[in-house]
C-alpha positions as CSV (number, residue, x, y, z in Angstrom):
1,X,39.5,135.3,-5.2
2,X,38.8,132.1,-7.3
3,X,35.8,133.3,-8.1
4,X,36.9,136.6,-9.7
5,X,39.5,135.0,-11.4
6,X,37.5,132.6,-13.2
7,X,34.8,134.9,-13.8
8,X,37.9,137.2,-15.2
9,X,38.9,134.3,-17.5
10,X,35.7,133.7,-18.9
11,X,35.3,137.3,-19.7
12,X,38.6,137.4,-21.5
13,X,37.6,134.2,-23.2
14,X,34.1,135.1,-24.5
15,X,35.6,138.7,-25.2
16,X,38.3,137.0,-27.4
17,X,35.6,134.1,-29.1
18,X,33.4,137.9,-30.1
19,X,36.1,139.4,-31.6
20,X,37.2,136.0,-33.8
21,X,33.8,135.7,-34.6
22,X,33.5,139.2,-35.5
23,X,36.7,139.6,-37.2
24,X,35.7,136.1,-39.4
25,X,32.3,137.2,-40.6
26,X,34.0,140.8,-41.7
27,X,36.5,138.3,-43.3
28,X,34.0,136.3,-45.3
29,X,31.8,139.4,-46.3
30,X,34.2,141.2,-47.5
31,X,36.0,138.3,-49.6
32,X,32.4,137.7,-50.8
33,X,30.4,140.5,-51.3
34,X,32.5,143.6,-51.6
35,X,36.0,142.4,-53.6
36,X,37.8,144.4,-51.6
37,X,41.3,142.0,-51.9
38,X,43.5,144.6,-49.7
39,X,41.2,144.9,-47.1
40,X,39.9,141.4,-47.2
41,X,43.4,140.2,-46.8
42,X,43.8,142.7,-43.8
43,X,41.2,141.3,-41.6
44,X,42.3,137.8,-42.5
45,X,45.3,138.4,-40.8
46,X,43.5,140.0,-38.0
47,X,41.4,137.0,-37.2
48,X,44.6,135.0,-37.6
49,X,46.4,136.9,-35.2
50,X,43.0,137.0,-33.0
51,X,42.8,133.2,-33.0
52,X,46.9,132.6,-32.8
53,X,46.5,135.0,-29.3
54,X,43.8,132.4,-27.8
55,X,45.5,129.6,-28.2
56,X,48.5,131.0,-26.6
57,X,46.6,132.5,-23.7
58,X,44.9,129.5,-22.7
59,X,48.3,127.3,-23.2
60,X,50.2,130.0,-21.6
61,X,48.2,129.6,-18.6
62,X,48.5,125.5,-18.9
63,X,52.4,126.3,-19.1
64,X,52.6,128.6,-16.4
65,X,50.6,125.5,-13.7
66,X,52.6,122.7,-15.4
67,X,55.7,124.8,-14.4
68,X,54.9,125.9,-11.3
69,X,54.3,121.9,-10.2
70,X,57.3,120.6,-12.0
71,X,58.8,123.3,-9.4
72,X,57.6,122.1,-6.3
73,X,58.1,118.1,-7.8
74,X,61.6,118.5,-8.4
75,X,62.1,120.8,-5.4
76,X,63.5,123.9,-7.5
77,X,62.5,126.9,-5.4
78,X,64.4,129.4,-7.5
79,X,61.3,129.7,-10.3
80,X,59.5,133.2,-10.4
81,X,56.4,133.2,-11.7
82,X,55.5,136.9,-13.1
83,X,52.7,135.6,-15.2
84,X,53.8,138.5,-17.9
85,X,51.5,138.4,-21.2
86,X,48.4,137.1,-19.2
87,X,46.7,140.4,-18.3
88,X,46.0,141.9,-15.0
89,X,43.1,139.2,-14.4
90,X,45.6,136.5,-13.7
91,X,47.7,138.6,-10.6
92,X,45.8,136.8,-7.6
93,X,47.4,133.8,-9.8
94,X,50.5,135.2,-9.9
95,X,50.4,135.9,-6.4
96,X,49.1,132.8,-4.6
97,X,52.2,131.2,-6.7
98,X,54.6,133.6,-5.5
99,X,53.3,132.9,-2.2
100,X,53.0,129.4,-2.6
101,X,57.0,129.1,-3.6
102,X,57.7,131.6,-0.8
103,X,56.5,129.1,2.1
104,X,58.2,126.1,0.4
105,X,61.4,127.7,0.3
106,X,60.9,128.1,4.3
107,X,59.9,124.6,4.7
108,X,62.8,123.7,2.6
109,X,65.7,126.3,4.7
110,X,64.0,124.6,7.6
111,X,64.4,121.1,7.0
112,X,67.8,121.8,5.5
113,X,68.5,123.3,9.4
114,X,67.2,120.6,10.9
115,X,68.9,118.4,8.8
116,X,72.5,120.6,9.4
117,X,71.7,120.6,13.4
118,X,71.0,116.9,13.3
119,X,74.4,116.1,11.7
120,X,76.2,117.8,14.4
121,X,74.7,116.4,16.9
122,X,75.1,112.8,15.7
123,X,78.8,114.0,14.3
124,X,80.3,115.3,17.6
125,X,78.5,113.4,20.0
126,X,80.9,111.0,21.9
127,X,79.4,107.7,21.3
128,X,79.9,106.3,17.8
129,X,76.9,105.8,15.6
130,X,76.8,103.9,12.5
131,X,74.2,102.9,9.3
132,X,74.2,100.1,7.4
133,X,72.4,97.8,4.8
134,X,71.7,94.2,5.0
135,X,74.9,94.3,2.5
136,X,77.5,95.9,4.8
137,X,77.2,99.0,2.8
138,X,77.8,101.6,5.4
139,X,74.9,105.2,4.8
140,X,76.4,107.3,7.9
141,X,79.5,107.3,10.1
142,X,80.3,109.7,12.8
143,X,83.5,111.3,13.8
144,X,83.4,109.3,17.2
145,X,82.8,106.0,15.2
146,X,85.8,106.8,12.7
147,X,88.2,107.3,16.2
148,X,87.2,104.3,17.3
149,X,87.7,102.2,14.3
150,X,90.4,103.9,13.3
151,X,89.4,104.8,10.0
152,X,88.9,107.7,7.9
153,X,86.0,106.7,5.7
154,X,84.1,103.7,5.6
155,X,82.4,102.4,2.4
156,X,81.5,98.7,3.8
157,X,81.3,96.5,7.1
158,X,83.7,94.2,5.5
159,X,86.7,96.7,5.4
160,X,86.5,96.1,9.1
161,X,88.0,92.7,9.1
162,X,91.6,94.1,8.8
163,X,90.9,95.4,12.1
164,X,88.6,92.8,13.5
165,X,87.3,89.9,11.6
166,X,85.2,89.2,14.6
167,X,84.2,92.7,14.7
168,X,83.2,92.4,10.9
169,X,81.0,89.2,11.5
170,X,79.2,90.8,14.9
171,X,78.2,93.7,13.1
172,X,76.6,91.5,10.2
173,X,75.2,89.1,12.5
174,X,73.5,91.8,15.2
175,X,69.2,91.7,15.2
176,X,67.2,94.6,16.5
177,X,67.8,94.9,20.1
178,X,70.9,92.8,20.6
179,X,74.2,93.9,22.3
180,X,77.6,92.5,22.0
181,X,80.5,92.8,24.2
182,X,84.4,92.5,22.1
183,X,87.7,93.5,22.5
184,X,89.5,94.8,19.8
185,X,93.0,96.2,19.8
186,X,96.3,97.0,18.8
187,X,99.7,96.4,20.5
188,X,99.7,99.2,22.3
189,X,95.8,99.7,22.5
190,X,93.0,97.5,23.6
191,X,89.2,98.7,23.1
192,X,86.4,96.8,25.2
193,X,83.9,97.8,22.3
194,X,79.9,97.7,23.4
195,X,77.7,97.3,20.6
196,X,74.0,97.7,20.4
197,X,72.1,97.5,17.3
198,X,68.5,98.7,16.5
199,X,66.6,98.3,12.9
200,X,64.2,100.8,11.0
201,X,62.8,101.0,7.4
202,X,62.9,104.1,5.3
203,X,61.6,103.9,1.7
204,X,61.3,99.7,1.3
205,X,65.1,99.6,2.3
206,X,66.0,98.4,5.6
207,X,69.0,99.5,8.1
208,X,71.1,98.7,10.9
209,X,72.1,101.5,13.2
210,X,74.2,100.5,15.7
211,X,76.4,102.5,18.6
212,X,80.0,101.5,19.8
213,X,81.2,102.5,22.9
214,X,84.6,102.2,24.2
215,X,84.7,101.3,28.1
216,X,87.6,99.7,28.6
217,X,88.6,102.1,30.9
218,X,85.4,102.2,32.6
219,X,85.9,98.3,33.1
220,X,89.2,98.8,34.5
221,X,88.5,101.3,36.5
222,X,85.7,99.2,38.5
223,X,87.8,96.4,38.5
224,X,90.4,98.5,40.0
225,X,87.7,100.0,42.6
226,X,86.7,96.0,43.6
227,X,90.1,95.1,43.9
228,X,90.8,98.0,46.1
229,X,87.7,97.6,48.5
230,X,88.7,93.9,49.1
231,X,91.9,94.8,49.7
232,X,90.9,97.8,52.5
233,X,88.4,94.8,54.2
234,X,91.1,92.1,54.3
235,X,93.9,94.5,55.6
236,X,91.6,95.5,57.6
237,X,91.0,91.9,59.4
238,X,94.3,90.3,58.6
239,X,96.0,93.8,60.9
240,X,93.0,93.3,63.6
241,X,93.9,89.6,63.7
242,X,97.8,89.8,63.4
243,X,98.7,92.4,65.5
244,X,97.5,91.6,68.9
245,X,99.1,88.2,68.5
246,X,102.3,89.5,68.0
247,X,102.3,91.9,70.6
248,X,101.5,89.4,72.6
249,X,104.0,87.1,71.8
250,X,106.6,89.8,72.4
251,X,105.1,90.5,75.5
252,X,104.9,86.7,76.8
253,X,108.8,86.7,75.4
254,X,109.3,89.1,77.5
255,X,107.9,88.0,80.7
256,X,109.9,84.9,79.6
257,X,112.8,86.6,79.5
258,X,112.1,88.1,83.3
259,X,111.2,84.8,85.0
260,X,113.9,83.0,84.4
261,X,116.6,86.0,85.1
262,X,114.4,86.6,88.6
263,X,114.8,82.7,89.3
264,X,115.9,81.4,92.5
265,X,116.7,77.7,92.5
266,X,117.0,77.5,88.7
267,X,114.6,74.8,88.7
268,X,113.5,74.4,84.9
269,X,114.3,72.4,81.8
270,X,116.8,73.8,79.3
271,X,115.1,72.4,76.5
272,X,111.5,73.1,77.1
273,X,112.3,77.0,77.8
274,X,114.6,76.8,74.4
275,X,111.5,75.3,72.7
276,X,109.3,77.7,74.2
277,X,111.3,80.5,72.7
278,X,111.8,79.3,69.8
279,X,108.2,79.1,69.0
280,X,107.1,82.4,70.6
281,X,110.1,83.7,68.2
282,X,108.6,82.0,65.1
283,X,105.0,83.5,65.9
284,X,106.9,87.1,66.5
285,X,108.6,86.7,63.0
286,X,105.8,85.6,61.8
287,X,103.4,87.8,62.6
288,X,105.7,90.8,61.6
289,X,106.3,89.3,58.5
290,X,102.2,89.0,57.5
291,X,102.2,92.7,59.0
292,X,104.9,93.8,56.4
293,X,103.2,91.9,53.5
294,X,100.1,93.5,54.4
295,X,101.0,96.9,54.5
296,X,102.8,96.4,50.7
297,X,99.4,95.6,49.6
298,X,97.7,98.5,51.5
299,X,99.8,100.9,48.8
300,X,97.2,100.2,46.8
301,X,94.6,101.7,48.5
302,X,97.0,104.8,49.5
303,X,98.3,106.4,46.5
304,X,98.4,109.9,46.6
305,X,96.9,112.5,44.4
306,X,99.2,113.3,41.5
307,X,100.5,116.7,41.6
308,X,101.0,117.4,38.3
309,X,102.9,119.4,36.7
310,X,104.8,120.0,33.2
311,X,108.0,117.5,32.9
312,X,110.6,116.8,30.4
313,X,111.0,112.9,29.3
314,X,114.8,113.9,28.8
315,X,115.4,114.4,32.1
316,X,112.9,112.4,33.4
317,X,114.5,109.7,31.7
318,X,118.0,110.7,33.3
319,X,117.3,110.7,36.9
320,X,115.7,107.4,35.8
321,X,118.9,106.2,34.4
322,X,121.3,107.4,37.0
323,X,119.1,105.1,39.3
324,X,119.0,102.1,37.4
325,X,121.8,102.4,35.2
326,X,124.6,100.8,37.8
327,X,122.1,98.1,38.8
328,X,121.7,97.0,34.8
329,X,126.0,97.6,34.1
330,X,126.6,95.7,37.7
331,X,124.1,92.8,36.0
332,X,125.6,93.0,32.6
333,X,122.6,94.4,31.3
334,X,122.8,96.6,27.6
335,X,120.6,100.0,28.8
336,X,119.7,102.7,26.3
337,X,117.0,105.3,26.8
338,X,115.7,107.8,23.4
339,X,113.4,110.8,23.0
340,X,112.1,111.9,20.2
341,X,112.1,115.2,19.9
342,X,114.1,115.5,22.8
343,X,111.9,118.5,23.8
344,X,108.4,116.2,24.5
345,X,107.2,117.0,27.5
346,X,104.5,115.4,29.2
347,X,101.9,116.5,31.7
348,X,102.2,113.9,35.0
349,X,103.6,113.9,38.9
350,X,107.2,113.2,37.9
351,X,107.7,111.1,41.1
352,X,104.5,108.7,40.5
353,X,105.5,108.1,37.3
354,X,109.3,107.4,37.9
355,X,107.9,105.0,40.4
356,X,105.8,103.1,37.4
357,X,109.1,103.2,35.3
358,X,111.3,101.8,38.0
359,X,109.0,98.9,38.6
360,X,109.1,98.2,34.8
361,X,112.8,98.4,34.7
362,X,112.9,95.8,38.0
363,X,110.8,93.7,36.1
364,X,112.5,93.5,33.2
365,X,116.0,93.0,35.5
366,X,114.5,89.7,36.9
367,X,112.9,88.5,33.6
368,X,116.6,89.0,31.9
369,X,118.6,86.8,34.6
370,X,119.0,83.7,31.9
371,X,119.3,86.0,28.9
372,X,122.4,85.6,26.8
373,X,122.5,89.0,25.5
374,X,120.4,91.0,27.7
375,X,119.1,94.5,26.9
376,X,116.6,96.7,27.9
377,X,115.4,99.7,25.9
378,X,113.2,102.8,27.2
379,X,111.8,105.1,24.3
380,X,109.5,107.8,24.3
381,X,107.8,109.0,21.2
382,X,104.3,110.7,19.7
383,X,101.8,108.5,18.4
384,X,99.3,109.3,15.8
385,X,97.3,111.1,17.6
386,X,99.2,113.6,19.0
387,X,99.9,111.9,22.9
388,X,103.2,111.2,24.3
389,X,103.7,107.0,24.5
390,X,106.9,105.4,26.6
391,X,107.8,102.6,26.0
392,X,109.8,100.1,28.3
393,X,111.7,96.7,25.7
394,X,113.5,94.1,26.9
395,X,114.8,90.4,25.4
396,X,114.3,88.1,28.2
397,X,111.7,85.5,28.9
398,X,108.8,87.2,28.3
399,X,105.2,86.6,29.7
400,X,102.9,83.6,28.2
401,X,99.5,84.5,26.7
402,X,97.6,82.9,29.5
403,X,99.2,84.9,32.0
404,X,99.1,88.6,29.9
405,X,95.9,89.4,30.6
406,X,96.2,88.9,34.4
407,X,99.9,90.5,35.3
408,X,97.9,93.7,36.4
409,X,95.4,92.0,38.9
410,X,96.5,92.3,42.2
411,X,98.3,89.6,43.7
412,X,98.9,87.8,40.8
413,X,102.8,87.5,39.7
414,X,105.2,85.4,37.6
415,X,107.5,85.3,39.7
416,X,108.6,83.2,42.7
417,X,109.1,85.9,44.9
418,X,107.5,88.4,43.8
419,X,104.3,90.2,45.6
420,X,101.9,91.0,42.6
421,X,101.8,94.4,43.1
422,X,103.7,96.3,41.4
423,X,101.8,96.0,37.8
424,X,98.6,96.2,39.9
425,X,100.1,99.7,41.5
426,X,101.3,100.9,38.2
427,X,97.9,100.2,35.9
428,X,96.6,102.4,39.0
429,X,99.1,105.2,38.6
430,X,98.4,105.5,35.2
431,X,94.6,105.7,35.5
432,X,95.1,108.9,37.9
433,X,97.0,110.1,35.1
434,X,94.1,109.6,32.6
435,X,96.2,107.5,30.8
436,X,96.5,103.3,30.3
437,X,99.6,100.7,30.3
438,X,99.7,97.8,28.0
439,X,101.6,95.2,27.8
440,X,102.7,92.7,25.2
441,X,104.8,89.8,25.1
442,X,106.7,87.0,22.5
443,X,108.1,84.6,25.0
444,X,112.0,84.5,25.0
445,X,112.0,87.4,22.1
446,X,110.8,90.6,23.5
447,X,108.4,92.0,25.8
448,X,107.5,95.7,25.8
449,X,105.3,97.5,28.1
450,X,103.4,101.2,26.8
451,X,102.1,103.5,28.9
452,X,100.2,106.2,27.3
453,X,99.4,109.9,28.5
């Protein structure tokens, strides 16, 4: 084809330098010899014209290759290239660059797919993702990344450190292949953020992509599985151990009992049978007692299954408040409960989760006992995001900082008699329900516990 075409071009070249020549030497012979003016002037502007055609054919054609790479330079597929004016010789041309344009609008349509599926991937999948320059300015963002930081947009790492100075200075200060561990959080909302960053080059400029996972409910829910395993093996001793003590020391209080009713001469010492009571009654009592304390802590292990079903805060909170109201009115406690709308329902096992709320309220009884003005508040209300959050707000002594983060491990409690768990049994409530309880506290000004469907 190449060949034809140029041997096509050099015919309508030499065809076109003959005819110029031709039409000049007619030019010159008649101007000279034949003073024929008229037709002199005729053929002068025939080999004008003949010359003026070649110059535009061969520029024509330079136009036409200069236009078709500025085209595929500047990516601007929509060119046509008819070659109209050049002659018949130049259609394989005009054909190859059809062609030509045809396949790199293809490769264009299927880059620009790839490119489309790429960004929904990255865009709905449920880790966040997140580029950035060495100078916090942020390239890409996805819709999990946004959730997480609770933004809408993101223009630079440094708007971060409204949320998080420390999450701001992590992000700057994370190299190829580290990891960080944070928490970050709100009153009502704690994030255990992992963070791994990785670094790549594209044209001489260098990024940090990074990924941010939320698994602070991953983290409690192992914690929770730990605590719960201990629990089943100590129970598990502690009621081995216990129990066959006590039974026998009812039994040997029994037999006790027997031989000194079946007595004949009455031949024993008052006081060392009284003693002996006495202590086979302490280890009775005290046995049972460690077998009580050790089933409270089995709960734990032996919640049921939530049967859930579609409840009504309002009346939720009513049965609530026909329970505890006379308790907080006998204790000269200020109680008020509010839903808004009053028609939010909530998707839960009404009696797990009136358990959670009286536990709450209990604690906030004990915790307002040296409170001048007591009162206790339980609200209900949407958040941002669409999910129902109760609230449970009282004025007493509140909880310090160093004990906040451990009121929901088991065993552990601020009080003097109190069994630790009853925050450990609620946290665990909460995560059958998918959802979370936080807590936070301003000692001796107010302390208000969310939970969060």
């Amino acid at each position: 084809m190449v060949k034809n075409l140029l041997r096509n071009f050099r015919v309508q070249i030499t065809v076109r330098v003959i005819l110029i020549s031709v039409s000049l030497y007619a030019f010159f012979y008649l101007l000279l010899e034949k003073k024929l003016f008229v037709t002199t002037f005729i053929v002068g502007l025939l080999s004008l014209h003949l010359i003026t055609s070649l110059i535009r054919y061969a520029e024509k054609t330079n136009r036409l290759l200069i236009r078709f790479l500025n085209s595929i330079r500047y990516s601007d597929f929509s060119q046509s290239f008819s070659g109209a004016g050049l002659g018949s010789t130049f259609r394989d041309l005009n054909l190859a660059f059809a062609d030509v344009m045809k396949d790199f609008q293809r490769y264009r349509s299927e880059k620009e797919e790839h490119y489309r599926y790429l960004q929904t991937v990255v865009q709905h999948i449920g880790i966040g993702l997140l580029v950035y320059r060495k100078d916090g300015t942020v390239d890409m963002i996805n819709n999990s990344a946004k959730r997480l930081l609770k933004v809408a947009r993101l223009r630079n790492i440094r708007s971060l450190e409204t949320l998080s100075q420390e999450l701001s200075d992590t992000l700057f200060q994370l190299k190829a292949g580290q990891k960080a561990l944070l928490k970050v959080g709100t009153l009502d909302e704690v994030q255990q953020l992992a963070i791994y960053a990785t670094e790549f080059r594209l044209q001489d400029r260098e990024f940090t992509l990074v990924s941010i996972q939320n698994i602070h409910s991953e983290l409690e829910e192992k914690e929770m599985e730990a605590w719960q395993n201990m629990i089943r093996v100590l129970t598990h001793e502690i009621m081995n151990s216990i129990t066959p003590i006590s039974s026998l020391a009812s039994t040997v209080m029994g037999m006790l009992d027997t031989a000194l009713e079946e007595s004949v001469d009455g031949r024993h010492d008052p006081e060392a049978v009284e003693d002996i009571q006495s202590a086979l009654g302490t280890i009775y009592k005290r046995s049972q007692g460690l077998m009580d304390f050790v089933t409270s802590y089995r709960n734990l292990t032996l919640i049921p299954i939530p049967q859930f079903k579609i409840v009504r805060v309002k009346e939720l909170f009513t049965r609530i408040n026909d329970l505890m109201g006379p308790k907080f009115k006998y204790g000269g406690i200020a109680f008020h409960t509010d839903v808004d709308p009053e028609t939010l329902e909530i998707t839960a096992d009404p009696g797990l989760v009136e358990q959670v709320l009286i536990n709450l309220l209990i604690n906030s009884f004990h915790a307002l006992q040296e409170t001048e003005r007591p009162e206790v508040s339980m609200t209900c209300r949407m958040d941002d995001m669409g999910r129902a959050v109760i609230a449970v707000e009282d004025n007493g002594a509140g909880i310090v900082k160093e004990a906040l983060d451990k009121i929901f491990i088991p065993f552990f409690t601020t009080r003097k008699d109190g069994s630790g768990i009853g925050l450990s049994l609620s946290r665990q409530i909460m995560r059958l329900h998918d959802g979370t309880i936080r807590a936070h506290s301003i000692p001796n000004e107010k302390t208000v516990f969310t939970l969060k469907f």
